[in-house]
C-alpha positions as CSV (number, residue, x, y, z in Angstrom):
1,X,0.8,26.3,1.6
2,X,2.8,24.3,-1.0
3,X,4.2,22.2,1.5
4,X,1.6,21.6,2.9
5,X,-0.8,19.6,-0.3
6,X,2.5,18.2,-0.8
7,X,3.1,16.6,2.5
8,X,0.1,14.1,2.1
9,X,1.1,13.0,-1.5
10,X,4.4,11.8,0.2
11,X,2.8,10.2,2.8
12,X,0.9,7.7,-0.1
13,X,4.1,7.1,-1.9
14,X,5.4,5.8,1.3
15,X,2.7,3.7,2.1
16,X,2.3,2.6,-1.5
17,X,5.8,1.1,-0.6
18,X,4.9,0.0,2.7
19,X,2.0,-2.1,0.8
20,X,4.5,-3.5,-2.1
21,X,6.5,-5.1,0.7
22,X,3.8,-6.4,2.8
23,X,2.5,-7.9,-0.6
24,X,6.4,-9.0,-1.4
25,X,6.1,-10.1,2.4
26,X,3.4,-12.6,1.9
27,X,3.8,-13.5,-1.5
28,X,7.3,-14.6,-1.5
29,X,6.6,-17.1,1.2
30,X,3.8,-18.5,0.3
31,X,5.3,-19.4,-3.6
32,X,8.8,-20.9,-1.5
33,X,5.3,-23.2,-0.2
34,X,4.2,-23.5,-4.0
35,X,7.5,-25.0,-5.2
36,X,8.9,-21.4,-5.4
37,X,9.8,-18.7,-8.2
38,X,11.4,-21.5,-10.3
39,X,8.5,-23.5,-11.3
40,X,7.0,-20.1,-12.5
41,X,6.4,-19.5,-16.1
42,X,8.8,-18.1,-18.4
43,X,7.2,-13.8,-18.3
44,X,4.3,-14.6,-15.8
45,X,3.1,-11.4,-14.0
46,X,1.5,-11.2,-10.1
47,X,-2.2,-12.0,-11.9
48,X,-1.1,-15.0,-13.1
49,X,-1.0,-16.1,-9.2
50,X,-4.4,-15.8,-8.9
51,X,-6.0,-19.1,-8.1
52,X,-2.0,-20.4,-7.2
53,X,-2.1,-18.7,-3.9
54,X,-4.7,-18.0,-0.9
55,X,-7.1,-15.0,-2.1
56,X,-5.5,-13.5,1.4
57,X,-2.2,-13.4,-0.2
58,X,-3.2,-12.0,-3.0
59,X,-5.6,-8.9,-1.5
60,X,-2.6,-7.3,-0.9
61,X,-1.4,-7.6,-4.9
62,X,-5.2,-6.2,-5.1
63,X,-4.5,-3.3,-3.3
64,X,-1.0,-2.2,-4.1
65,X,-2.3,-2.6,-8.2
66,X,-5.2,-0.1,-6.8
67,X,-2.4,2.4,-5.4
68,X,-1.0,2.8,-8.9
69,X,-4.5,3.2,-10.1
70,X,-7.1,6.2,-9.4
71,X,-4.1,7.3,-6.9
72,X,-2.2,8.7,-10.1
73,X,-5.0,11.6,-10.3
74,X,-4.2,12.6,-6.5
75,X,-0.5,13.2,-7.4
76,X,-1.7,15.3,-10.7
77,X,-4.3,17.4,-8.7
78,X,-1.7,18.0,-6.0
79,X,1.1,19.2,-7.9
80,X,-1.5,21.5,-10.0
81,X,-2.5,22.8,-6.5
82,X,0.9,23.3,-4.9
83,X,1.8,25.1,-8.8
84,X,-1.2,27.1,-8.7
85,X,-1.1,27.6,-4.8
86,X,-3.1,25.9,-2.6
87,X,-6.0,26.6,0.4
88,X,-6.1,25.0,3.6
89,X,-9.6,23.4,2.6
90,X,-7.4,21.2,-0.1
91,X,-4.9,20.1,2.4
92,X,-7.9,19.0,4.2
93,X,-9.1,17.2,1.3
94,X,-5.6,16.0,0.6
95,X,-5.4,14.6,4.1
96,X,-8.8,13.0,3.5
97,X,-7.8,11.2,0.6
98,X,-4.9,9.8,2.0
99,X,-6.2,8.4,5.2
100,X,-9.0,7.1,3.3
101,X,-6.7,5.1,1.4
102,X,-4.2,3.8,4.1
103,X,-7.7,2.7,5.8
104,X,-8.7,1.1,2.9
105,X,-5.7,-0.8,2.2
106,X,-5.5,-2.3,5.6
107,X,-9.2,-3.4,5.2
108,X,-8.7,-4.8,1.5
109,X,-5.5,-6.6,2.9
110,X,-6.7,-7.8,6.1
111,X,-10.4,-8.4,6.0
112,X,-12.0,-7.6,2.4
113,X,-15.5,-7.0,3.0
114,X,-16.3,-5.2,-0.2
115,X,-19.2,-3.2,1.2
116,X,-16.6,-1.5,3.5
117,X,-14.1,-1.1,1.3
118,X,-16.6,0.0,-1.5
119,X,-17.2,2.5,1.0
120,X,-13.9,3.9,1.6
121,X,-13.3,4.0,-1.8
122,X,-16.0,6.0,-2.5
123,X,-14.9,8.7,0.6
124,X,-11.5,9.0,-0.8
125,X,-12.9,9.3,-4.4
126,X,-15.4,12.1,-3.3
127,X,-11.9,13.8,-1.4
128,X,-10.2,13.5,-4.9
129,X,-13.4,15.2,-7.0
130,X,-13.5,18.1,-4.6
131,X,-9.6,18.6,-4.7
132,X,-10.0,18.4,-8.5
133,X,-12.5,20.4,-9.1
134,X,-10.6,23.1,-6.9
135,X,-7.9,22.4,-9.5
136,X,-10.1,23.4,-12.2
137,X,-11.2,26.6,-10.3
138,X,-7.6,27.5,-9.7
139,X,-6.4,27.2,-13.4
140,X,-9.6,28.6,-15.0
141,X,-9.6,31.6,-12.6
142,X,-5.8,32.4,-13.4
143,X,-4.8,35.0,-15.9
């Protein structure tokens, strides 16, 4: 079953680098539009486009920032669980989470409605509570 809970943790550090190119994708582009990378300021960081560029360039800056975000607790969890071994119902969970975030990172990058994505993030979040708290069960129950 270690496999297994590992097997959806890869799939979001794929995607999470699917999403930094489809933000690298839009972003670089639109700045060439801007006057390009030269005219930026000496140290600037992504944020610092904000109000430079089209919000719809930027959602996807939004999200890819939110993949290195709560997304840190699913790889923790994970790893616990594949250490500690792991029950089909926390692949499930696993599974959940992750599709709940691909889902959301289309809608945050395409559309943006936050009520939707408010709502996806609180699916995948309720995903990551129950995989955590079977994380706690599993090192408080051993030895």
């Amino acid at each position: 079953m270690q496999a297994q809970i590992l097997t959806p943790a890869a799939v979001l550090v794929l995607w999470s680098i699917v999403m930094l190119f489809w933000m690298a994708g839009t972003r670089l582009p639109a700045l060439k539009q801007k006057g390009g990378l030269g005219k930026a300021k000496p140290g600037g960081r992504g944020q610092d486009l904000e109000g430079v560029l089209p919000d719809e360039i930027n959602w996807k800056a939004h999200n890819y920032s939110h993949l290195m975000e709560q997304p840190t607790l699913f790889y923790a969890t994970v790893m616990i669980l594949a250490i500690m071994g792991s029950a089909s119902l926390d692949v499930m969970l696993a599974w959940g989470y992750v599709v709940l975030r691909i889902v959301h990172s289309i809608w945050q990058a395409t559309v943006n409605r936050v009520p939707v994505r408010f709502s996806l993030f609180l699916l995948s979040t309720l995903c990551l509570i129950g995989l955590a708290l079977r994380a706690l069960g599993a090192t408080m129950g051993h030895g």
